[in-house]
C-alpha positions in Angstrom: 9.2 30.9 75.3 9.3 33.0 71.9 12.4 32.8 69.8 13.2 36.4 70.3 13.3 35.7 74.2 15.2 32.6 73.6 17.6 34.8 71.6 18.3 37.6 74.1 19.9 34.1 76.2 22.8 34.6 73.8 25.2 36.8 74.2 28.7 38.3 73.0 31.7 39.4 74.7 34.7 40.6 73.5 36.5 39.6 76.6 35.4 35.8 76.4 36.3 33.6 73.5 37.1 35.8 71.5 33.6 37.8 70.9 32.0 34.5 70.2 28.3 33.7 71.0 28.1 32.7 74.2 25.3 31.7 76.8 23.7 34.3 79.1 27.4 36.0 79.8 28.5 32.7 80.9 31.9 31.0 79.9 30.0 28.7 77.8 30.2 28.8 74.0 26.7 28.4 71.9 28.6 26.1 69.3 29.9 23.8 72.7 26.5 23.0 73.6 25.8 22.6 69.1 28.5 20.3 69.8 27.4 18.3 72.7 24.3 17.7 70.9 25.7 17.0 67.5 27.9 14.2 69.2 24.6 12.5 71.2 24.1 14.0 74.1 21.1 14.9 75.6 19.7 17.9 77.0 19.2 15.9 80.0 22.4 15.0 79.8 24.1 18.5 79.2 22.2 19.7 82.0 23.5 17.7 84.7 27.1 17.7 83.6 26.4 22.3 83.3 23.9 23.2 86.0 24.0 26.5 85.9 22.4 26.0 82.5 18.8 26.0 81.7 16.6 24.0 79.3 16.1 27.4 77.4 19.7 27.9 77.5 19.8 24.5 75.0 17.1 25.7 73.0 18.7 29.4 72.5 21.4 28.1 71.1 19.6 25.8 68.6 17.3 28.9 67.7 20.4 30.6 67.3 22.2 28.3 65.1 18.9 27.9 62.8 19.0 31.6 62.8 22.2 31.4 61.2 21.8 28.8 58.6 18.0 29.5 57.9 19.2 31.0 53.9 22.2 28.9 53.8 22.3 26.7 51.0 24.1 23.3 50.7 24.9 21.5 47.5 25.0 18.1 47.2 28.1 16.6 46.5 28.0 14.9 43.1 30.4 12.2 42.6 31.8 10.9 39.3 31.9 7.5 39.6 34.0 6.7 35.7 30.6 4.4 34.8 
């Protein structure tokens, strides 16, 4: 699936979270499943505990999260040590 398709998975509603991103109109937030996956879990794993979501639903929301930080730029933190 193209990342434009993937994208169109994500959605936003004022009524649910707050107008956050979420997945298909679903109560699901994009940055719970980030979360999920930054903390280990598998897709596998996501699936089976949500399955109402869909593989593509996972890789929306990391297309959508790339989207986001694609020109972000993060500095290296630069320590002074005294030495």
């Amino acid at each position: 699936m193209d990342e434009q398709k993937l994208l169109e998975r994500i959605t936003v509603n004022p009524k649910i979270f707050g107008g956050k991103p979420i997945i298909r109109g679903h109560r699901s937030a994009v940055e719970h499943v980030l979360g999920m996956l930054a903390a280990g879990d598998t897709p596998e794993t996501i699936l089976e505990g949500y399955p109402w979501l869909e593989a593509e639903d996972i890789q929306a929301c990391l297309a959508y999260a790339h989207k986001l930080v694609a020109h972000e730029r993060v500095e290296p933190l630069i320590l002074n040590t005294g030495t």
